[in-house]
LUMFI-894018 format. One record per residue (C-alpha): residue number from 0; residue in three letters; chain; x, y, z. Coordinates in Angstrom, 3 decimals. Each point is the difference from the previous one (the first is absolute). Layout:
N
+------+------+-------+----------+----------+----------+
: resi : resn : chain :     east :    north :       up :
+------+------+-------+----------+----------+----------+
:  NUM :  ALA :     A :        X :        Y :        Z :
...
+------+------+-------+----------+----------+----------+
END
This chain:
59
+------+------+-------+----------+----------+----------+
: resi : resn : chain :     east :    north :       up :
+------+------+-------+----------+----------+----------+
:    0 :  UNK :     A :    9.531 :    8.967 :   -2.394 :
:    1 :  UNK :     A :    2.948 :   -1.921 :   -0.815 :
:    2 :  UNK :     A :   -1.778 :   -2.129 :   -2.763 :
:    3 :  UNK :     A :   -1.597 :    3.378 :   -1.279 :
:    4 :  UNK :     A :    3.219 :    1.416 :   -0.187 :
:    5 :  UNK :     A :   -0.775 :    3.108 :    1.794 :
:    6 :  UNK :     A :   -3.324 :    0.833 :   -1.973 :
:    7 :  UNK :     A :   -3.374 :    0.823 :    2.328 :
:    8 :  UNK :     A :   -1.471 :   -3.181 :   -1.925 :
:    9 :  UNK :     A :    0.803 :   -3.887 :   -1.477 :
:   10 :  UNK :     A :   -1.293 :   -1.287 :   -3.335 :
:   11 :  UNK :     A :   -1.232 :   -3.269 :   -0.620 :
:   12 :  UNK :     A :    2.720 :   -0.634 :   -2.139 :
:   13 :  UNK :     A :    2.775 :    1.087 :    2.818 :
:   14 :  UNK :     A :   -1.992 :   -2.290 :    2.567 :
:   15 :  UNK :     A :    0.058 :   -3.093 :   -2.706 :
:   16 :  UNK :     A :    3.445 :    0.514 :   -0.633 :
:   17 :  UNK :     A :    1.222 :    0.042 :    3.953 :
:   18 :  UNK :     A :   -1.848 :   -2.195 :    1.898 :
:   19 :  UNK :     A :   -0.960 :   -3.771 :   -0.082 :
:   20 :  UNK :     A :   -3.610 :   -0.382 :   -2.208 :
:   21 :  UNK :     A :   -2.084 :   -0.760 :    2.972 :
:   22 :  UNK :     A :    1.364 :    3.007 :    1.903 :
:   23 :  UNK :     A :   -0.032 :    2.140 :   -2.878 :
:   24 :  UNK :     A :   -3.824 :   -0.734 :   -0.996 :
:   25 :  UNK :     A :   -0.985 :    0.391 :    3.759 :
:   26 :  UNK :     A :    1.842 :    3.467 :    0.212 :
:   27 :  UNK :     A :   -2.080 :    1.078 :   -3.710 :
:   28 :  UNK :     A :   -3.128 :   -1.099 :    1.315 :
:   29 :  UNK :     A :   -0.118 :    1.319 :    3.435 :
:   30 :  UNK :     A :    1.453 :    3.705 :   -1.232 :
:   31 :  UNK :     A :   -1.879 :    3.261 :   -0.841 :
:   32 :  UNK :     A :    0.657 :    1.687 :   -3.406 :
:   33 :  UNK :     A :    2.332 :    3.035 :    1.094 :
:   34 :  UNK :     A :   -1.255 :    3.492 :   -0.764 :
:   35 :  UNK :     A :    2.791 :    2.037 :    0.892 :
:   36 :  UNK :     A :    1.447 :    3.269 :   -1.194 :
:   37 :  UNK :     A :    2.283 :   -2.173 :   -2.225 :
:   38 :  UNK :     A :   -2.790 :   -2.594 :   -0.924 :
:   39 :  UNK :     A :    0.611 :   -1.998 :   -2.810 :
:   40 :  UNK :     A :   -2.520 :   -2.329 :   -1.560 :
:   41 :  UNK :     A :    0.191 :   -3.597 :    1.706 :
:   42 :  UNK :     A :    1.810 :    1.276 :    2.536 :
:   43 :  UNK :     A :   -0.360 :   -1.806 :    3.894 :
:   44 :  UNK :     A :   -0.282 :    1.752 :    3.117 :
:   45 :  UNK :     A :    2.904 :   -2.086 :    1.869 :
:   46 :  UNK :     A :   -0.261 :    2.485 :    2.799 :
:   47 :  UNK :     A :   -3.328 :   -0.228 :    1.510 :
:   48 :  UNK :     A :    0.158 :   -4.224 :   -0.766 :
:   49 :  UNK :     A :    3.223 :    0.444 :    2.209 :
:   50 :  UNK :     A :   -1.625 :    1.394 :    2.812 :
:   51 :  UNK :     A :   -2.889 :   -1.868 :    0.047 :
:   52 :  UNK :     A :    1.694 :   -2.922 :    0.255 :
:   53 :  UNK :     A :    3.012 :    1.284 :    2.320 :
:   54 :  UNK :     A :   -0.990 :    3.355 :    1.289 :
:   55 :  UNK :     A :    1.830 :    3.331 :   -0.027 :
:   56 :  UNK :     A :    3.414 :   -0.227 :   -0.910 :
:   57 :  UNK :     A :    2.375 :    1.621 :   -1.609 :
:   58 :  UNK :     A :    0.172 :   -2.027 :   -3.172 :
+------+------+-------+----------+----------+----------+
END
């Protein structure tokens, strides 16, 4: 949520911009496009990817 800054989704461009390539392209290719209430067009569902790969949490 951090790297989102506090938005219910990431862009490709945030996830790019913060984290190492090989990170960042295994984050964009393992994520769901994020349909939201406040769904914007590109947008990445950071949430559920979270807690698939950690469980529930309170990120």
């Amino acid at each position: 949520k951090i790297l989102a800054g506090d938005k219910n989704y990431i862009s490709v461009e945030e996830l790019r911009r913060e984290l190492p390539p090989e990170q960042a392209e295994y984050c964009i290719a393992r994520m769901a496009p994020f349909t939201g209430p406040d769904f914007v067009p590109g947008a990445l569902d950071y949430m559920s990817f979270s807690t698939a790969l950690y469980g529930e949490s309170d990120l």
